[in-house]
FIKOLZA-1660 file (N, C-alpha, C; in steps of 0.1 Angstrom, whole numbers, plus 5000, padded with zeros to 4 digits):
% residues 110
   i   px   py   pz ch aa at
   1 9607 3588 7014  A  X  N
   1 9597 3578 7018  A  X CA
   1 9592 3571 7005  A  X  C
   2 9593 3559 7004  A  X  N
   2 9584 3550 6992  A  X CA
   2 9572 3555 6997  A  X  C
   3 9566 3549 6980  A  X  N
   3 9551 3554 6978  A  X CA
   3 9546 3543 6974  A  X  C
   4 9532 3543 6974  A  X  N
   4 9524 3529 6974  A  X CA
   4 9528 3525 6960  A  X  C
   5 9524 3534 6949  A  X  N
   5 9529 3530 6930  A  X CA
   5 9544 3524 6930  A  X  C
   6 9554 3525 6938  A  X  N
   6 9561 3519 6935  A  X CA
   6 9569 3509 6945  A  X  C
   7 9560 3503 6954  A  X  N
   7 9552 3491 6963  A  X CA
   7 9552 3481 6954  A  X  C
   8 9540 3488 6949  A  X  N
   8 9533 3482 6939  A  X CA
   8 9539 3478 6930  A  X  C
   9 9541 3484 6920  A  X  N
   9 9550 3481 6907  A  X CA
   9 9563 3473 6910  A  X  C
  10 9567 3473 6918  A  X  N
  10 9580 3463 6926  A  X CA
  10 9572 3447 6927  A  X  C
  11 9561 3448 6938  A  X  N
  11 9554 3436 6934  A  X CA
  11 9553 3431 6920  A  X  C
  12 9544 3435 6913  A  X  N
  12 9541 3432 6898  A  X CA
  12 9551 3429 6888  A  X  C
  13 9567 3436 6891  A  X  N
  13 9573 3434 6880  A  X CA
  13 9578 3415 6891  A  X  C
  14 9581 3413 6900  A  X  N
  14 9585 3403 6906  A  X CA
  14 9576 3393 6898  A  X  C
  15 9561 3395 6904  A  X  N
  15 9556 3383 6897  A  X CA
  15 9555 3378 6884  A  X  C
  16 9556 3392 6877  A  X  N
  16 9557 3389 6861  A  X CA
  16 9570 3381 6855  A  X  C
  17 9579 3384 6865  A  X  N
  17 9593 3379 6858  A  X CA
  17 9597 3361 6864  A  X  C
  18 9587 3363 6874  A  X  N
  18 9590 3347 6878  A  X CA
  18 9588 3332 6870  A  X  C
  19 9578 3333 6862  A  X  N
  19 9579 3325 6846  A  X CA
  19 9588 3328 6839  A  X  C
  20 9594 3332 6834  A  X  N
  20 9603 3335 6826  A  X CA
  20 9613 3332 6831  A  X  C
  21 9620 3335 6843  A  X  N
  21 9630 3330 6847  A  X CA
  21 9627 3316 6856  A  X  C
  22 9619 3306 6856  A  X  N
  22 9615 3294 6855  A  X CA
  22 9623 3286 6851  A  X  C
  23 9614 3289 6833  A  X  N
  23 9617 3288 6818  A  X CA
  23 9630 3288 6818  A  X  C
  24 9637 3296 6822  A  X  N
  24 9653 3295 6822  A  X CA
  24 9666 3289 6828  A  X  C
  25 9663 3286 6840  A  X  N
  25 9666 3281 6848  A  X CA
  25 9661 3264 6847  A  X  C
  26 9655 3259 6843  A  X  N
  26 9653 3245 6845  A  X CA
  26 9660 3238 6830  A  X  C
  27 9664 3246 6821  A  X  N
  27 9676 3240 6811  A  X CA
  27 9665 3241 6800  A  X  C
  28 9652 3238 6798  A  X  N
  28 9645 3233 6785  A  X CA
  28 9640 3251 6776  A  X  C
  29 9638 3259 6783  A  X  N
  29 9633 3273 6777  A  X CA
  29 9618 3269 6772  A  X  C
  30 9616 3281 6769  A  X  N
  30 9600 3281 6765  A  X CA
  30 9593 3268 6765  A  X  C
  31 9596 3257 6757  A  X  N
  31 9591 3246 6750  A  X CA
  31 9591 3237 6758  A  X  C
  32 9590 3242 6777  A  X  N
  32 9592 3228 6784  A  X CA
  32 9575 3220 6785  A  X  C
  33 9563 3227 6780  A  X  N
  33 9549 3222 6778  A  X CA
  33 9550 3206 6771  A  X  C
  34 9556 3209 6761  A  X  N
  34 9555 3202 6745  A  X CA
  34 9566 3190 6752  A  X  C
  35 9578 3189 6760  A  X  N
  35 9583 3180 6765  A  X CA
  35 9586 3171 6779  A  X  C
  36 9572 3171 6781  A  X  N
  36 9566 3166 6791  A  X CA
  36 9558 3171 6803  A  X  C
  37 9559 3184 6802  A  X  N
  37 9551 3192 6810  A  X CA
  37 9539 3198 6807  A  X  C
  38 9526 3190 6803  A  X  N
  38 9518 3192 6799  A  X CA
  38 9508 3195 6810  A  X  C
  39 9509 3194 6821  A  X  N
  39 9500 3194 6834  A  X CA
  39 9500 3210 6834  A  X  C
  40 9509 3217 6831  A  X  N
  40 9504 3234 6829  A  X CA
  40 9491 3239 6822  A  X  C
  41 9487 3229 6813  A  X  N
  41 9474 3234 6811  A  X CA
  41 9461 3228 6816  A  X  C
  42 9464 3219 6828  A  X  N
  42 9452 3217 6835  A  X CA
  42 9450 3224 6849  A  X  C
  43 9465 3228 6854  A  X  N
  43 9465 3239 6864  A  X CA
  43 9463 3253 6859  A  X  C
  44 9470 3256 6848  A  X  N
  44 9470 3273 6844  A  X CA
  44 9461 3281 6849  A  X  C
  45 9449 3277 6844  A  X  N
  45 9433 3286 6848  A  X CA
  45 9434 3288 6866  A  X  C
  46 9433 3274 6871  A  X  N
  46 9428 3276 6882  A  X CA
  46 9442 3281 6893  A  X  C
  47 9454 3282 6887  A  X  N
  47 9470 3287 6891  A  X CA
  47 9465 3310 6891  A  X  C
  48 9462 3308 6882  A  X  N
  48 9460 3322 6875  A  X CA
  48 9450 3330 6885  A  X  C
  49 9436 3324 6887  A  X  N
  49 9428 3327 6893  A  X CA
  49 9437 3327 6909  A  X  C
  50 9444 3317 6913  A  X  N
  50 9447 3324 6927  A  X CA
  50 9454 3330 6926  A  X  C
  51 9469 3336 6919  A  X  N
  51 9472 3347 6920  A  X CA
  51 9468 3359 6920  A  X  C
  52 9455 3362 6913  A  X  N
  52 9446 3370 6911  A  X CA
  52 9439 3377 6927  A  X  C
  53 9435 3364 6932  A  X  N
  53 9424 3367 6941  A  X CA
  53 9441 3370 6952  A  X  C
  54 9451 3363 6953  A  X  N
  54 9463 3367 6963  A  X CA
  54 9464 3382 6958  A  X  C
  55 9468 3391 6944  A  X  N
  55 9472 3403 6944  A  X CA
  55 9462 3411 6949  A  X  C
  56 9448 3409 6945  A  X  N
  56 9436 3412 6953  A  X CA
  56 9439 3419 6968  A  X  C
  57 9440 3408 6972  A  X  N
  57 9435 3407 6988  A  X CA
  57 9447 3415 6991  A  X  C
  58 9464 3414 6987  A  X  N
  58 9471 3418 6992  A  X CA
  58 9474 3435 6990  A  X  C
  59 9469 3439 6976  A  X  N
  59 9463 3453 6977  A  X CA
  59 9456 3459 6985  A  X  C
  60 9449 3452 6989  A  X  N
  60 9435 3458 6999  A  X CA
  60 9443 3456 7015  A  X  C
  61 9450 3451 7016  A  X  N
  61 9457 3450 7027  A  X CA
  61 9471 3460 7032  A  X  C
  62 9475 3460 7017  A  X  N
  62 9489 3473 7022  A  X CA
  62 9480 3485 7018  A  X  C
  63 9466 3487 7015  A  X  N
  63 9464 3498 7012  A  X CA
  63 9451 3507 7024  A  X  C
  64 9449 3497 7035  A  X  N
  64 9445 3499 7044  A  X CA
  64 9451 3500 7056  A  X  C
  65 9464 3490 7055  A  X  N
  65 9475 3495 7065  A  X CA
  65 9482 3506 7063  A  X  C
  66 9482 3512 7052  A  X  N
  66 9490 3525 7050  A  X CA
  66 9483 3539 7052  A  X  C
  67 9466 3537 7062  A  X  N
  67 9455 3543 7064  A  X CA
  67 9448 3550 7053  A  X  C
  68 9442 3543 7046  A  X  N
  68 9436 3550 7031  A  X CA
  68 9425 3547 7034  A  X  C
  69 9414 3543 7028  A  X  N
  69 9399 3542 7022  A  X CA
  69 9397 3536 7037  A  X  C
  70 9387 3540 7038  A  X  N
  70 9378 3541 7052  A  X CA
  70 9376 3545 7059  A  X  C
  71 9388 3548 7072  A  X  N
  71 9387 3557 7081  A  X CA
  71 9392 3568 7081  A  X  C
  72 9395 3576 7070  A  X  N
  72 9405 3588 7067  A  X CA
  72 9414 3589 7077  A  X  C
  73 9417 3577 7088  A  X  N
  73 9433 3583 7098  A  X CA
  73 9426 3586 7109  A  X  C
  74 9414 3590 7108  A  X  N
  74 9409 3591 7126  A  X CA
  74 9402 3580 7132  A  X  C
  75 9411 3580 7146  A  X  N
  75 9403 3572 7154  A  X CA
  75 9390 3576 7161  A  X  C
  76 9385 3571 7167  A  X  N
  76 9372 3572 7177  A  X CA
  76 9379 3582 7187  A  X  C
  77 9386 3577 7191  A  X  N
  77 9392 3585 7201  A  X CA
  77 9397 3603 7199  A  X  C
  78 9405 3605 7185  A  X  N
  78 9404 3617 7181  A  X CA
  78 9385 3624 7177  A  X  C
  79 9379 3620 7172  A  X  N
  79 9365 3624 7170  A  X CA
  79 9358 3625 7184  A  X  C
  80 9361 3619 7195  A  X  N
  80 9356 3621 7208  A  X CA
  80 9365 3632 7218  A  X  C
  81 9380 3640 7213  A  X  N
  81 9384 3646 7217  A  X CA
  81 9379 3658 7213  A  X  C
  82 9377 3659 7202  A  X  N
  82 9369 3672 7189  A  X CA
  82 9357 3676 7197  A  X  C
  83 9349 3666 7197  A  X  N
  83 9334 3666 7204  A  X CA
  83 9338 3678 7216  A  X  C
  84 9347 3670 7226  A  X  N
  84 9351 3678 7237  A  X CA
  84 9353 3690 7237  A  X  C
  85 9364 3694 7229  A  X  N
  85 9370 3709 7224  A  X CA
  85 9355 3716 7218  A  X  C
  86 9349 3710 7210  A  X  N
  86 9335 3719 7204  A  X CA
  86 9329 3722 7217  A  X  C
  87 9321 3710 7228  A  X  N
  87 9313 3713 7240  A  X CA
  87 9321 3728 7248  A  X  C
  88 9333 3729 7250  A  X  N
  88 9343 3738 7258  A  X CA
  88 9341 3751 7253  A  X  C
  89 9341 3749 7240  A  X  N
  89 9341 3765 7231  A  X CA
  89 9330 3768 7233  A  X  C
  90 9315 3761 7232  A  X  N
  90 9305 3765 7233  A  X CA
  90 9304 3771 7247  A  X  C
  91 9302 3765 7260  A  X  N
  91 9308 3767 7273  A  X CA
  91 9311 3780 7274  A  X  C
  92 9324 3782 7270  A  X  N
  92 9337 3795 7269  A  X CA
  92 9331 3807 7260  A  X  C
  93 9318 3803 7250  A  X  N
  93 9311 3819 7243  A  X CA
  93 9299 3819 7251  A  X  C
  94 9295 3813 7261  A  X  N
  94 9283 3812 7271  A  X CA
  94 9271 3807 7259  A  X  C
  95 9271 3799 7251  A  X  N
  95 9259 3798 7240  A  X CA
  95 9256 3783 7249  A  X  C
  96 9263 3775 7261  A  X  N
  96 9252 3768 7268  A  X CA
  96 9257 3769 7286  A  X  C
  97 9248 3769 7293  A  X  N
  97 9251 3768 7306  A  X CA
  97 9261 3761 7316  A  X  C
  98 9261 3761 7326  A  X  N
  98 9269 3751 7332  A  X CA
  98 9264 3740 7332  A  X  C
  99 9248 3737 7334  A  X  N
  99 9244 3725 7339  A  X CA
  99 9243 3713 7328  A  X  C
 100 9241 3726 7319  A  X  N
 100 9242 3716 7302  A  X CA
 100 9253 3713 7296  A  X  C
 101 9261 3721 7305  A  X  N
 101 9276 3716 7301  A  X CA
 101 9283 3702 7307  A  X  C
 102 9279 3703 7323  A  X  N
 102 9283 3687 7326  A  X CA
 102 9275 3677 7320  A  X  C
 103 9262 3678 7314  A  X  N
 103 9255 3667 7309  A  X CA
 103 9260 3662 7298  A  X  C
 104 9260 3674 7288  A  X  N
 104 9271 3671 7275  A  X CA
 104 9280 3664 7275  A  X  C
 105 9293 3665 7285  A  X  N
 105 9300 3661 7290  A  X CA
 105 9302 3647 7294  A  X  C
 106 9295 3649 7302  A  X  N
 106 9293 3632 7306  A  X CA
 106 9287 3622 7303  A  X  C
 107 9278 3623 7289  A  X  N
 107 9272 3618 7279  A  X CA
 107 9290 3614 7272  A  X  C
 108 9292 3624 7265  A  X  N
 108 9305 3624 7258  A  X CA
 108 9314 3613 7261  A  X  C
 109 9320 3616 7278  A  X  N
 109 9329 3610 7286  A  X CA
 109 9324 3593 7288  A  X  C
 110 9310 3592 7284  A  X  N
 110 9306 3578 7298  A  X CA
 110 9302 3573 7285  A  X  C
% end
């Protein structure tokens, strides 16, 4: 099974390498600023900053679909079957009655 670190690191080396191979592909190398491509430094900052807030958000997104920080993996639905099994046990060592037992219950259920 892949693991999130190397998710991750798969993203990161992609984006790192996509300047560079730019730079390479368009025939001029490094020095294409200085020959006519000066508009890189009035985008750069505000280019940078959205990549930024994109890795952001997209971390927080494969790392909550992969069920991490928050809900530790339980639904409502498992914590309301727990509830149940606890009321039953209780029930089953007589530590509550019948009548408190359907109340419980159907508090729980409704």
């Amino acid at each position: 099974m892949i693991r999130f670190p190397a998710i991750l690191s798969a993203f990161v080396g992609v984006l790192a390498s996509g300047p560079a191979l730019a730079d390479l592909q368009d025939g001029h190398g490094p020095g294409m600023m200085w020959q006519g491509g000066g508009h890189g430094w009035f985008m750069g900052p505000f280019m940078m900053v959205f990549f930024l807030i994109l890795a952001v958000v997209a971390t927080v997104l494969i790392v909550r679909w992969l069920g991490g920080l928050g809900h530790g993996g339980r639904s409502d639905r498992a914590d309301g079957d727990r509830a149940l099994a606890v009321l039953r046990e209780r029930f089953a060592r007589g530590e509550i009655d019948a009548d408190e037992y359907e109340s419980r219950r159907g508090v729980l259920q409704g």
